[in-house]
mmCIF file of the C-alpha atoms, coordinates in Angstrom:
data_MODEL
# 
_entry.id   MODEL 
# 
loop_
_atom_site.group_PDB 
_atom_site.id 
_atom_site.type_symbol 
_atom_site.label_atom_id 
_atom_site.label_alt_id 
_atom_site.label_comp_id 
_atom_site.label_asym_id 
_atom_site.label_entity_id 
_atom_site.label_seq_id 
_atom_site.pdbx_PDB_ins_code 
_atom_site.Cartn_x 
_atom_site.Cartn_y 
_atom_site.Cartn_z 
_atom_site.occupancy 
_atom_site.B_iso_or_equiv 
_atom_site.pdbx_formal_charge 
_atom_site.auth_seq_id 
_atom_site.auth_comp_id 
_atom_site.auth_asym_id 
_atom_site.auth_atom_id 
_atom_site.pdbx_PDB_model_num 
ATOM 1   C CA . UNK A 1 1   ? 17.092  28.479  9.689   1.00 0.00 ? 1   UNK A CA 1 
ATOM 2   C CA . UNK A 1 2   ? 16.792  27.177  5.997   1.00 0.00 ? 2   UNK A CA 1 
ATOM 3   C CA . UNK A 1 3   ? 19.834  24.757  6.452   1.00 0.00 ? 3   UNK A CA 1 
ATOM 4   C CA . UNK A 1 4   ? 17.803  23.381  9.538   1.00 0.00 ? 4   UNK A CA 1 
ATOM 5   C CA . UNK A 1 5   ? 14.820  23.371  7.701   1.00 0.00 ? 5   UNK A CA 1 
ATOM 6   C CA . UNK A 1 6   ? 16.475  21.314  4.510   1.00 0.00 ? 6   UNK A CA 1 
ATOM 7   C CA . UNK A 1 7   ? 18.079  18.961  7.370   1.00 0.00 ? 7   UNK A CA 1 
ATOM 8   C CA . UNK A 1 8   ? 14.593  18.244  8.934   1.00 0.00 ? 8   UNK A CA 1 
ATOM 9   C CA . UNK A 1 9   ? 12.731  17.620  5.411   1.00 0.00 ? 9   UNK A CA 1 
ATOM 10  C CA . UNK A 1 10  ? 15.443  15.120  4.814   1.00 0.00 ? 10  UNK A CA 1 
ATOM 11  C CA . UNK A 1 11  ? 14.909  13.276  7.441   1.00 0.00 ? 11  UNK A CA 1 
ATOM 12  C CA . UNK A 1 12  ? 11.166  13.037  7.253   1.00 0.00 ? 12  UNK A CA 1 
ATOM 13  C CA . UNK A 1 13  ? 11.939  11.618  3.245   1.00 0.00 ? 13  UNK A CA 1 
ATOM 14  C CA . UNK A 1 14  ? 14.299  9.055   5.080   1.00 0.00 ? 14  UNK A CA 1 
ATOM 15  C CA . UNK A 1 15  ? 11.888  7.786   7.494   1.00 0.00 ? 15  UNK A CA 1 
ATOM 16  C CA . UNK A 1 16  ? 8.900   7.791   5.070   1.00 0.00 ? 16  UNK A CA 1 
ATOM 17  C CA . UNK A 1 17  ? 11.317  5.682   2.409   1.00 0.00 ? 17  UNK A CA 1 
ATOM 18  C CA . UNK A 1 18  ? 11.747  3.391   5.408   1.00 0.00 ? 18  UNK A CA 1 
ATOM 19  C CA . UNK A 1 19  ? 8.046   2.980   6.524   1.00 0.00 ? 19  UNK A CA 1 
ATOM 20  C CA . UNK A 1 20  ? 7.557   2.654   2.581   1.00 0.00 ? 20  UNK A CA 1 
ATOM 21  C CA . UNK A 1 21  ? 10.139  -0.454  2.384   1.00 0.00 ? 21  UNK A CA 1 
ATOM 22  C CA . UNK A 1 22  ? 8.998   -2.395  5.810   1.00 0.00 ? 22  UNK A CA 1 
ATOM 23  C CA . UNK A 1 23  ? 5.155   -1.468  4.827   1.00 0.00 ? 23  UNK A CA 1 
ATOM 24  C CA . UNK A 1 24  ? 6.163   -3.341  1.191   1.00 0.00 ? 24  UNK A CA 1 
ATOM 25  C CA . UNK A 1 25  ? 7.588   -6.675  2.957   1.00 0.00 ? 25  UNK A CA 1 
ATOM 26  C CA . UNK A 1 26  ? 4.535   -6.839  4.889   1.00 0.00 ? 26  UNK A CA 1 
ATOM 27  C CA . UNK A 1 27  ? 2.510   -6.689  2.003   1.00 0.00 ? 27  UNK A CA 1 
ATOM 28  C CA . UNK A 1 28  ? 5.174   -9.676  0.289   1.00 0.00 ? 28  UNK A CA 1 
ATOM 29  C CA . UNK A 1 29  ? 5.225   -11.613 3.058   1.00 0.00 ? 29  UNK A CA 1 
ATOM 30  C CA . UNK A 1 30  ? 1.380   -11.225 4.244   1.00 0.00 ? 30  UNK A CA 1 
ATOM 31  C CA . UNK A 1 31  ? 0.523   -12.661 0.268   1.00 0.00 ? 31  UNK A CA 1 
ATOM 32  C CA . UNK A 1 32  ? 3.237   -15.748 0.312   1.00 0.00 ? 32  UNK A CA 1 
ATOM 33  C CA . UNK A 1 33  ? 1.584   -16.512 3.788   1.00 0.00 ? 33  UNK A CA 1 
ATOM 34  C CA . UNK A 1 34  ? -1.466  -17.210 1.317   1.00 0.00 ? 34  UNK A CA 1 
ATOM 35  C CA . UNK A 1 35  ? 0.449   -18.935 -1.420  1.00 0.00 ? 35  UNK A CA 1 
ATOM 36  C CA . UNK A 1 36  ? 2.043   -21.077 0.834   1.00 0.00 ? 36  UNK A CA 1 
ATOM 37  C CA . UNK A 1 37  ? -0.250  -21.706 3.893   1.00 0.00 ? 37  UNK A CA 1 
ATOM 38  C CA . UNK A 1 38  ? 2.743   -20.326 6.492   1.00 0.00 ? 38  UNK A CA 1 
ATOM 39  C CA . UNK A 1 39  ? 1.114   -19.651 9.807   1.00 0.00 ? 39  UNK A CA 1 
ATOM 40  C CA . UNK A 1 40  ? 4.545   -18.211 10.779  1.00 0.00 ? 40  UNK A CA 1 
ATOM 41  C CA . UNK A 1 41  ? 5.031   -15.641 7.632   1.00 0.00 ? 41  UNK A CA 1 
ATOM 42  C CA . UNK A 1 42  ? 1.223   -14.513 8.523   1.00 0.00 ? 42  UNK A CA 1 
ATOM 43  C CA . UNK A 1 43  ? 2.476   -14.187 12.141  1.00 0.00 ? 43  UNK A CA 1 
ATOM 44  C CA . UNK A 1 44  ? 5.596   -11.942 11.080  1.00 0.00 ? 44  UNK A CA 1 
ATOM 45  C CA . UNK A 1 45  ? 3.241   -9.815  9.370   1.00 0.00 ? 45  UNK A CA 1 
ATOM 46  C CA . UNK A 1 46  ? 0.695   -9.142  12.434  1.00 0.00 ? 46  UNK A CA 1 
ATOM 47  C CA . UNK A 1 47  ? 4.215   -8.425  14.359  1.00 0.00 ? 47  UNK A CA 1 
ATOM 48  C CA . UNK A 1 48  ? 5.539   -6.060  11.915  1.00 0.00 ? 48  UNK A CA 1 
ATOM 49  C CA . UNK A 1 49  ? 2.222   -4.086  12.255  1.00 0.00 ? 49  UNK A CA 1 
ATOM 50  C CA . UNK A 1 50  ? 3.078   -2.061  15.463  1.00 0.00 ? 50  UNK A CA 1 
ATOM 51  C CA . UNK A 1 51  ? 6.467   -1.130  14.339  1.00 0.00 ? 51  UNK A CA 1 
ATOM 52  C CA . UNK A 1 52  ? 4.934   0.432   11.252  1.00 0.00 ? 52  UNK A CA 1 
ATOM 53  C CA . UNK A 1 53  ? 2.402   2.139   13.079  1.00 0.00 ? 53  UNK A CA 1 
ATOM 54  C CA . UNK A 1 54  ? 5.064   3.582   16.107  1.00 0.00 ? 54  UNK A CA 1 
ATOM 55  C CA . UNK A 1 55  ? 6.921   4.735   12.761  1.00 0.00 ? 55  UNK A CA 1 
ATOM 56  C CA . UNK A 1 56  ? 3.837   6.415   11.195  1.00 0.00 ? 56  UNK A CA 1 
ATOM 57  C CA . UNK A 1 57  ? 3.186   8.280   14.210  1.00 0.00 ? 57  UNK A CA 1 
ATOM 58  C CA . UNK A 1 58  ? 6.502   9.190   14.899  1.00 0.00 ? 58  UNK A CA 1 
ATOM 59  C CA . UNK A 1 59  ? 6.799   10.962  11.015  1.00 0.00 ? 59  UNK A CA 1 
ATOM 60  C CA . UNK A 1 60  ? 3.128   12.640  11.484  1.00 0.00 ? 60  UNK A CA 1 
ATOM 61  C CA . UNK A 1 61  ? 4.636   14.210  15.168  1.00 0.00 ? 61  UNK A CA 1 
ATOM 62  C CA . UNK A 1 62  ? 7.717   15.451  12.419  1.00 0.00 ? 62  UNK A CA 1 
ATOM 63  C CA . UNK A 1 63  ? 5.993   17.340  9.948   1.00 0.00 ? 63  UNK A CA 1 
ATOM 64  C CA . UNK A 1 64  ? 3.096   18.538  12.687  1.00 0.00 ? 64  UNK A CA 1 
ATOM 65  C CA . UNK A 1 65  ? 6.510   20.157  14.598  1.00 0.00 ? 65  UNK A CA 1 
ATOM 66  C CA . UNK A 1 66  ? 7.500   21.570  11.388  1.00 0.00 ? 66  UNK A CA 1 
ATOM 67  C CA . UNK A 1 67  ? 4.425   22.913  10.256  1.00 0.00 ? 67  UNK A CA 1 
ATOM 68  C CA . UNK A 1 68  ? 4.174   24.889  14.038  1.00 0.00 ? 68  UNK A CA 1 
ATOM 69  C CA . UNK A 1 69  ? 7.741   26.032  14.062  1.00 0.00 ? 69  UNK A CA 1 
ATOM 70  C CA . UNK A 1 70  ? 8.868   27.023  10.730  1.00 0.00 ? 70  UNK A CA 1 
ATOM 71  C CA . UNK A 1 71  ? 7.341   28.910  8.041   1.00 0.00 ? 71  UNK A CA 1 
ATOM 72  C CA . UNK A 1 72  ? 8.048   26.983  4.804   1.00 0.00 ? 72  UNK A CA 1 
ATOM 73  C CA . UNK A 1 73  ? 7.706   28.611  1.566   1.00 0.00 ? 73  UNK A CA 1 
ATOM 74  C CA . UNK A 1 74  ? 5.550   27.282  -1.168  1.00 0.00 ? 74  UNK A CA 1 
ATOM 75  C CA . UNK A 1 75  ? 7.439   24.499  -2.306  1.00 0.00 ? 75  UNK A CA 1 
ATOM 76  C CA . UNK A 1 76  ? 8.378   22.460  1.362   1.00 0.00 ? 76  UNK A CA 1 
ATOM 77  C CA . UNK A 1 77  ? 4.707   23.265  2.210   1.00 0.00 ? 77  UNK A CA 1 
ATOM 78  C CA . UNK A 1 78  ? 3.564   20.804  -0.603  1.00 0.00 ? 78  UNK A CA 1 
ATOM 79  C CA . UNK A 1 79  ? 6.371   18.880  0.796   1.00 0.00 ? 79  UNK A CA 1 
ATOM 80  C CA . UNK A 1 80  ? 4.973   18.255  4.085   1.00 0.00 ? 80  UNK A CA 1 
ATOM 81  C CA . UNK A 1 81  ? 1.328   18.250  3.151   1.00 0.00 ? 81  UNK A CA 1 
ATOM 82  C CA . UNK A 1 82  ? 2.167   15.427  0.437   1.00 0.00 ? 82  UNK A CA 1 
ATOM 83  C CA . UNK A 1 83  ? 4.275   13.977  2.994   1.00 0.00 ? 83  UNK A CA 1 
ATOM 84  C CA . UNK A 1 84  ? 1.763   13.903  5.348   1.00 0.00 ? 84  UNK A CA 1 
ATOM 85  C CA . UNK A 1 85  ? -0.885  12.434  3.295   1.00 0.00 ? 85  UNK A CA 1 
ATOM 86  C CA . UNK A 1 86  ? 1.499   9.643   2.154   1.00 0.00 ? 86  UNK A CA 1 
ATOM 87  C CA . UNK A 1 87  ? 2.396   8.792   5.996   1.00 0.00 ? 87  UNK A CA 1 
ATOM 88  C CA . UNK A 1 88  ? -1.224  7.835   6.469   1.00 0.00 ? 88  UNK A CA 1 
ATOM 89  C CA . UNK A 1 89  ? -1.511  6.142   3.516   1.00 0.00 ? 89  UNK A CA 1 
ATOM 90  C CA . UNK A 1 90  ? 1.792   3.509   3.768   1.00 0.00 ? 90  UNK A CA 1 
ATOM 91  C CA . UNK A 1 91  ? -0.025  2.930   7.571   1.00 0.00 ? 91  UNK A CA 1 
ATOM 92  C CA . UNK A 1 92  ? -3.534  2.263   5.906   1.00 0.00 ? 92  UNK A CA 1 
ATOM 93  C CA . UNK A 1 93  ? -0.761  -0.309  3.589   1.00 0.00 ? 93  UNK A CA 1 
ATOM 94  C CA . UNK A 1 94  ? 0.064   -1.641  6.721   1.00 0.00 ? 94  UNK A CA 1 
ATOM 95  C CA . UNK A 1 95  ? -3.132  -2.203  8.140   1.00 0.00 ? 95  UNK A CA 1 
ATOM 96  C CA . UNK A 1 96  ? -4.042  -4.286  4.518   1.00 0.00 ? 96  UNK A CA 1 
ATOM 97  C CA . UNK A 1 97  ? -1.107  -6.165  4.409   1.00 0.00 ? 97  UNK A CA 1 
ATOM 98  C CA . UNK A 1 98  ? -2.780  -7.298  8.309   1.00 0.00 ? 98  UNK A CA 1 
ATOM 99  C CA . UNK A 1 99  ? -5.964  -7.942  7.238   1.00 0.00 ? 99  UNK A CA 1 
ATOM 100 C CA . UNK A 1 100 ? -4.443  -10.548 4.611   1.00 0.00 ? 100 UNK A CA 1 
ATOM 101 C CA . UNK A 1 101 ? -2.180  -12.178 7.029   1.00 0.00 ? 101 UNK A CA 1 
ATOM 102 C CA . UNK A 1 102 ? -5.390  -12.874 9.182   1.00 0.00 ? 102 UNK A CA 1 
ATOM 103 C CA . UNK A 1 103 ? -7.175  -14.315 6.140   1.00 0.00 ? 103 UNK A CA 1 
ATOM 104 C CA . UNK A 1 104 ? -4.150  -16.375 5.358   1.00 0.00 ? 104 UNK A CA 1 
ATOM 105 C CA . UNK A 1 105 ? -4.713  -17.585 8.667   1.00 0.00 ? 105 UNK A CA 1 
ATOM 106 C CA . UNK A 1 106 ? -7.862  -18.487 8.398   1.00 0.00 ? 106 UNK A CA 1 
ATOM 107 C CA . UNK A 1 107 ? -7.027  -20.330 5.104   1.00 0.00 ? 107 UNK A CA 1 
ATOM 108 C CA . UNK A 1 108 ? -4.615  -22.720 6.481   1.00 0.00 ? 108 UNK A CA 1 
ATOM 109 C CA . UNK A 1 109 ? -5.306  -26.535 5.859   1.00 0.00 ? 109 UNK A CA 1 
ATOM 110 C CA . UNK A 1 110 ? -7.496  -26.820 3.063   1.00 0.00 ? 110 UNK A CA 1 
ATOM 111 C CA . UNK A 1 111 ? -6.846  -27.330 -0.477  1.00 0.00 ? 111 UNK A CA 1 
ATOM 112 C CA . UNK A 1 112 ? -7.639  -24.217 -1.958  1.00 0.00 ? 112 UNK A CA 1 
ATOM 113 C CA . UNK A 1 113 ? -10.918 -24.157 -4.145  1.00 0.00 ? 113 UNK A CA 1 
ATOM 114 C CA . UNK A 1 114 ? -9.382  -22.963 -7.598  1.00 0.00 ? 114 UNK A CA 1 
ATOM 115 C CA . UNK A 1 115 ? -5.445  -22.379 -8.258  1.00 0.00 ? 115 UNK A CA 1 
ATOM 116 C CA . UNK A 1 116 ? -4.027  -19.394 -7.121  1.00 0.00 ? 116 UNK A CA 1 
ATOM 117 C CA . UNK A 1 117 ? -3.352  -17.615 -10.230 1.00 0.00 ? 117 UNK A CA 1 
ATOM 118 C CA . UNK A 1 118 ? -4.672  -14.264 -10.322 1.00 0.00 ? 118 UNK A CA 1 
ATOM 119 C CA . UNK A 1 119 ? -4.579  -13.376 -6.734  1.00 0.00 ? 119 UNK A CA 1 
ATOM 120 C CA . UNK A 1 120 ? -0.306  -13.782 -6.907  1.00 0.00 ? 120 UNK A CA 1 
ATOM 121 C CA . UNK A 1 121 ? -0.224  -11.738 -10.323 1.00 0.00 ? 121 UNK A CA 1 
ATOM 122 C CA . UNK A 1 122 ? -2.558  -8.760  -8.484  1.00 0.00 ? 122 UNK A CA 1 
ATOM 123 C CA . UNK A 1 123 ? -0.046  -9.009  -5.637  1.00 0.00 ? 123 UNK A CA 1 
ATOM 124 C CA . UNK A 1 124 ? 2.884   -8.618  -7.854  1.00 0.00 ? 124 UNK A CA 1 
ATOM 125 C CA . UNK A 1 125 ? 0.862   -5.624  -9.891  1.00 0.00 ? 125 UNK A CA 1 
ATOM 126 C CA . UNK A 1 126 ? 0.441   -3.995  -6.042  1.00 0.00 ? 126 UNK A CA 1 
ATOM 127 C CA . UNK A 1 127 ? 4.030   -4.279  -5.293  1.00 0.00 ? 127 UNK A CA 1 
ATOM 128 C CA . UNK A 1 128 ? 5.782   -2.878  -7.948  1.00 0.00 ? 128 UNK A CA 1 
ATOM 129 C CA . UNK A 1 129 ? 3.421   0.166   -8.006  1.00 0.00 ? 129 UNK A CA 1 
ATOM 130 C CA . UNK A 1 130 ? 4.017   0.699   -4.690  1.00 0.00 ? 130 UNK A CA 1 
ATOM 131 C CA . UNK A 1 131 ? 8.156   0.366   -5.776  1.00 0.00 ? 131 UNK A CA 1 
ATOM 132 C CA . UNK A 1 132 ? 7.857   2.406   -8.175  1.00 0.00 ? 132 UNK A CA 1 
ATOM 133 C CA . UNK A 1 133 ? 5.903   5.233   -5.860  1.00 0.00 ? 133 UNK A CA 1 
ATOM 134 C CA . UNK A 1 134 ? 8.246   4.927   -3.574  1.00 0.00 ? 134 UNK A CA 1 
ATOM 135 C CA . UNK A 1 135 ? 11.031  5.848   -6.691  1.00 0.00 ? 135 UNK A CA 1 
ATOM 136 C CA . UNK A 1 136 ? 8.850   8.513   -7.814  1.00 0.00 ? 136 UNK A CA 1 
ATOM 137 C CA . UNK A 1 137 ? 9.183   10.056  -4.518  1.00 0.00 ? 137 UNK A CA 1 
ATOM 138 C CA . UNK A 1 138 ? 12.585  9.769   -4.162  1.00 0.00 ? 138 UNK A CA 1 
ATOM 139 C CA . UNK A 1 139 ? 13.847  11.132  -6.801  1.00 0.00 ? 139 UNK A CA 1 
ATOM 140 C CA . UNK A 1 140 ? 10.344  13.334  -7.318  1.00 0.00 ? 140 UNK A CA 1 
ATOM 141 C CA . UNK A 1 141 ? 9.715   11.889  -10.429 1.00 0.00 ? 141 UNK A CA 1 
ATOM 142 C CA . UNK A 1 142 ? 5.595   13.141  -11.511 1.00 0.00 ? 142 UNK A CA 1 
ATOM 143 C CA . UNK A 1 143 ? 6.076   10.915  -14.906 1.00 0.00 ? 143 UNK A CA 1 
ATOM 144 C CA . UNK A 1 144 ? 6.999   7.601   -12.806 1.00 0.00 ? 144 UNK A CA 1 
ATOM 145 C CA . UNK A 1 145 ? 4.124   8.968   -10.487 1.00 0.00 ? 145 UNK A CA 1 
ATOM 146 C CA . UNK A 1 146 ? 1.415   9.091   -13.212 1.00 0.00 ? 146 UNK A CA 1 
ATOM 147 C CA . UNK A 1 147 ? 2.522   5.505   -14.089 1.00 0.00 ? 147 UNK A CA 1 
ATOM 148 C CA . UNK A 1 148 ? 2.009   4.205   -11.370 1.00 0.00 ? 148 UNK A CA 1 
ATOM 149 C CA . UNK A 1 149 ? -1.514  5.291   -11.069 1.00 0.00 ? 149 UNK A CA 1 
ATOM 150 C CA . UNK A 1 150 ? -2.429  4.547   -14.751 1.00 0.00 ? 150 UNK A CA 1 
ATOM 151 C CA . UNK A 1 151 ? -1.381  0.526   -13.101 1.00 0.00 ? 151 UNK A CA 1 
ATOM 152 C CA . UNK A 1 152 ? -4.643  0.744   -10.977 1.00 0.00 ? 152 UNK A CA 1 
ATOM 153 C CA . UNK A 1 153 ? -7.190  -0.764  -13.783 1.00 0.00 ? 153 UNK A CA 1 
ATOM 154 C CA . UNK A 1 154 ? -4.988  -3.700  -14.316 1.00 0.00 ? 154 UNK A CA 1 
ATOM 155 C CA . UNK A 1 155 ? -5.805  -4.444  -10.480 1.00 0.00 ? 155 UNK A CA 1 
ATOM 156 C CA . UNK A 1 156 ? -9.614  -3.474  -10.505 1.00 0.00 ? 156 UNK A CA 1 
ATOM 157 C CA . UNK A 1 157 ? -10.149 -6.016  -13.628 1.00 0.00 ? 157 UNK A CA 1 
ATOM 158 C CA . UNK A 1 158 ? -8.555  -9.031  -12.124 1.00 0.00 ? 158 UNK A CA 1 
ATOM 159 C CA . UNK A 1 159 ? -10.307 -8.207  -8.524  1.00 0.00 ? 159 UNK A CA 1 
ATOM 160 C CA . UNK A 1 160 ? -13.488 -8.576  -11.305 1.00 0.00 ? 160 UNK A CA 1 
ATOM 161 C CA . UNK A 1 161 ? -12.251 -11.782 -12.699 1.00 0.00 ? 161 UNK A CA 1 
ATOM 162 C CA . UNK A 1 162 ? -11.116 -13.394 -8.633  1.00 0.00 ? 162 UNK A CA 1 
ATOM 163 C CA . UNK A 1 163 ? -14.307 -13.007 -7.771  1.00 0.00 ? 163 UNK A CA 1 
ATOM 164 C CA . UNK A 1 164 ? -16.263 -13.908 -10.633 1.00 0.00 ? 164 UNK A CA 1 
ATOM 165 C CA . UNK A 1 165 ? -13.949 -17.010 -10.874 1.00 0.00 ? 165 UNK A CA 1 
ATOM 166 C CA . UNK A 1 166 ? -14.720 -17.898 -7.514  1.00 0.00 ? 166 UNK A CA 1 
ATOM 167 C CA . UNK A 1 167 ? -18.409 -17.621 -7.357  1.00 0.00 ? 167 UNK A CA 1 
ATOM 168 C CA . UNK A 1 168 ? -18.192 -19.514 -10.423 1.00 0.00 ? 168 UNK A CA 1 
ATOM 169 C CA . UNK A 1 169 ? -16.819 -22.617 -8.289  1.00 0.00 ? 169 UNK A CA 1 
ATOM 170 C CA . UNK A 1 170 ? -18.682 -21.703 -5.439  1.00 0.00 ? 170 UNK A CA 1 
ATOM 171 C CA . UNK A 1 171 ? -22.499 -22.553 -7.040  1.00 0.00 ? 171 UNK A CA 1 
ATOM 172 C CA . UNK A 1 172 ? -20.738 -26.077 -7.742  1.00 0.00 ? 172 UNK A CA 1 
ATOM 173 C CA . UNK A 1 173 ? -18.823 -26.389 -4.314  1.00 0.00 ? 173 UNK A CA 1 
ATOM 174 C CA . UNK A 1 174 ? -21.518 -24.574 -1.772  1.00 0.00 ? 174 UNK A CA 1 
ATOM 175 C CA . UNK A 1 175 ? -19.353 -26.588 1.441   1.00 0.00 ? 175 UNK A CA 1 
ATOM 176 C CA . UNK A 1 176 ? -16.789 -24.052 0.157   1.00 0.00 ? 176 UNK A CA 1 
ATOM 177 C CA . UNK A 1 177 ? -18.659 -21.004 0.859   1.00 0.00 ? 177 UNK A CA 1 
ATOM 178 C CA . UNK A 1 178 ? -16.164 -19.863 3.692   1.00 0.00 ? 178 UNK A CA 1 
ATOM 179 C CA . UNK A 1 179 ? -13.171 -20.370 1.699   1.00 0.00 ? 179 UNK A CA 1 
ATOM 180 C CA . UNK A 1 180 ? -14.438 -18.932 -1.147  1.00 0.00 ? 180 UNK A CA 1 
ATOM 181 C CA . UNK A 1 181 ? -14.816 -15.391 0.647   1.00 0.00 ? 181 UNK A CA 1 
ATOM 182 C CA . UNK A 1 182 ? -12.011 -15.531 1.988   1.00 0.00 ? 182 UNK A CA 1 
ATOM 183 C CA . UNK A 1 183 ? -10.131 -15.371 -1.290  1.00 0.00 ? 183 UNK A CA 1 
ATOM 184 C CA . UNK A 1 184 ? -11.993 -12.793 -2.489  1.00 0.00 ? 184 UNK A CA 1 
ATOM 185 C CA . UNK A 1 185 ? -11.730 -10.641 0.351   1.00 0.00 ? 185 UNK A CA 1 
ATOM 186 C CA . UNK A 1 186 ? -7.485  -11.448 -0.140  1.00 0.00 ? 186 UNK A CA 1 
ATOM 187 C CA . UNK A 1 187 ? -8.545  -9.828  -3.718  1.00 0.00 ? 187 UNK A CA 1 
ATOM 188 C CA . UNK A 1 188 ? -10.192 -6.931  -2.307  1.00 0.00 ? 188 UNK A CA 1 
ATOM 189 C CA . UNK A 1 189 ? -7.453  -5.844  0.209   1.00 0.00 ? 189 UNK A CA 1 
ATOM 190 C CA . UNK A 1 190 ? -5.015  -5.717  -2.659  1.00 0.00 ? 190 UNK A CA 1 
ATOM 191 C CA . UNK A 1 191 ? -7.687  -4.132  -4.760  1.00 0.00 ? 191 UNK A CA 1 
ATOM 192 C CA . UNK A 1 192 ? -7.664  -1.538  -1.486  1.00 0.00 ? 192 UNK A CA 1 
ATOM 193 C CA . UNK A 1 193 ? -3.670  -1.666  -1.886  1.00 0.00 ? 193 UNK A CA 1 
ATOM 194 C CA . UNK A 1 194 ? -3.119  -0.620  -5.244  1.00 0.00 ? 194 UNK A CA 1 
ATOM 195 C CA . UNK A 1 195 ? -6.158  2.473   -4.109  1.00 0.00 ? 195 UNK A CA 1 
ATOM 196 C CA . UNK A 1 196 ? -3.599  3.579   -1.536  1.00 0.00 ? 196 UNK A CA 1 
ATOM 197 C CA . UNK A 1 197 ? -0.878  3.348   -3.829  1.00 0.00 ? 197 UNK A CA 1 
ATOM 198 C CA . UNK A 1 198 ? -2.153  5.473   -6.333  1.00 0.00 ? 198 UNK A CA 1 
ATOM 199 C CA . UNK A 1 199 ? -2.938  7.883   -3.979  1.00 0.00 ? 199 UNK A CA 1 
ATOM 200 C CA . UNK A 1 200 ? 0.498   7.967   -3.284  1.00 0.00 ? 200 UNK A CA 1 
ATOM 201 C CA . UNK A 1 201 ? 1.664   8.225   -7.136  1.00 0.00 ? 201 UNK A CA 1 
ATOM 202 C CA . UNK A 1 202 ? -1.041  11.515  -7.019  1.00 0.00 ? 202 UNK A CA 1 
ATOM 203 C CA . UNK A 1 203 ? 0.458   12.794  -3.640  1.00 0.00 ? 203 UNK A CA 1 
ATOM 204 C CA . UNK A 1 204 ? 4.008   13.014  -5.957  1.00 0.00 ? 204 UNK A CA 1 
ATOM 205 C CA . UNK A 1 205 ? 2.736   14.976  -8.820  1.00 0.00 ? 205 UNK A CA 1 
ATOM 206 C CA . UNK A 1 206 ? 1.464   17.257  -6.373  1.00 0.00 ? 206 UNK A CA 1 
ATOM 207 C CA . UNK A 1 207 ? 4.658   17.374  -4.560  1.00 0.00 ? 207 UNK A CA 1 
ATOM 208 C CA . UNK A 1 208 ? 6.139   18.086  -7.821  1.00 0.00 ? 208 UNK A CA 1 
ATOM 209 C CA . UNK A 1 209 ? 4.009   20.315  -9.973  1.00 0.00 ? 209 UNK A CA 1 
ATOM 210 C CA . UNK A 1 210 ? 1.132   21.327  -7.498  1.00 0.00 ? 210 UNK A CA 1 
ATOM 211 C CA . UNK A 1 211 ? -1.024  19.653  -9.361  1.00 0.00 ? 211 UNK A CA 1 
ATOM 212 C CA . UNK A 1 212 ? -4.316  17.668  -7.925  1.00 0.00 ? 212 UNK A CA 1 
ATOM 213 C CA . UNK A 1 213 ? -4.615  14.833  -10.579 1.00 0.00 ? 213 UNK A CA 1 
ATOM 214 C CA . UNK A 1 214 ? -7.559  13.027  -8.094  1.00 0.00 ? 214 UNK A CA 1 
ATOM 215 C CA . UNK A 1 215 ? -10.848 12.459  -9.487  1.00 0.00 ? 215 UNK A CA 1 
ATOM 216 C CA . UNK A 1 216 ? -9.418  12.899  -12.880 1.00 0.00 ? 216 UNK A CA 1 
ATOM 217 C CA . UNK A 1 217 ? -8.453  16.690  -12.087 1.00 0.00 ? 217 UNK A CA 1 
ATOM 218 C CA . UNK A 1 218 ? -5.308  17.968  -12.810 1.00 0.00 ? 218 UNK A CA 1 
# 
């Protein structure tokens, strides 16, 4: 029964490492759709999007199953409660990484109001946290984890200084009003992103050390 148990949890870690990598390229490709203007990288994105949701309902039917049919002990319980928690929160990834594909779309053919400096460094900042969760996970690594969400400030201060920036131009350039949002709502999904991804970086040192380190417990 434990052998089947151990197989089962393993599989669930594979198929959340999985959603973790495909819910990651969105998130690349949904923020070079920006960069570059690409209609048809914002387009691969709004594909992906139902693959990585079929795959985040297929790993919440996994643990659910689990959770009815075995009785875990202490330690695969925090398993499949952090695992859980992370499954929704790689989709809720997903559904960001969306959100900025459609605002890429909506971007396309204009020069863009200011240079696109600190939206691509926030993206990068998003990214690797959300790489290096993943690691943390993988190798259950609660120092990695707590890295990753000490990363989220970085993020918050330059979604402070996009929009700032922006309304900056904006009182000069008011027939740029539309465009102007746009970017900063780009800002605010990866602001969102790097959220989620600490949230994931907590769900690891609970997994870990049964720790809650939310809301500056723990």
């Amino acid at each position: 029964m434990k052998e089947k148990l151990n197989l089962s949890l393993e599989n669930i870690k594979k198929d959340l490492i999985f959603l973790a990598h495909e819910v990651e390229d969105s998130i690349f490709k949904a923020l070079k759709a920006v960069e570059k203007q690409d209609r048809k990288l914002a387009e691969e994105v709004l594909a992906l999007n139902e693959k990585i949701d079929l795959q985040e309902v297929n790993i919440e039917n996994q643990i659910l199953s689990l959770l009815v049919l075995q009785q875990p002990v202490a330690v695969d319980l925090r398993f499949m409660v952090g695992a859980l928690k992370m499954n929704s929160d790689l989709e809720r990834i997903g559904d960001h990484a969306v959100n900025i594909a459609h605002l890429a779309i909506k971007l396309l053919g204009e020069s863009y109001i200011k240079p696109l400096k600190d939206i691509p460094v926030m993206g990068k900042i998003a990214r690797s946290m959300l790489h290096d969760a993943v690691h943390a996970f993988i190798n259950q690594n609660a120092d990695l984890a707590r890295e990753v969400c000490s990363r989220d400030d970085e993020v918050d201060n330059l979604y402070r200084q996009v929009k700032e920036e922006v309304l900056e131009v904006l009182d000069k350039k008011k027939d740029k009003i539309e465009q102007g949002f746009n970017l900063i709502n780009v800002a605010h999904e990866l602001e969102r992103v790097a959220d989620l991804t600490t949230n994931l970086g907590e769900e690891v040192v609970y997994m870990r050390e049964a720790k809650i380190i939310r809301h500056g417990l723990g």
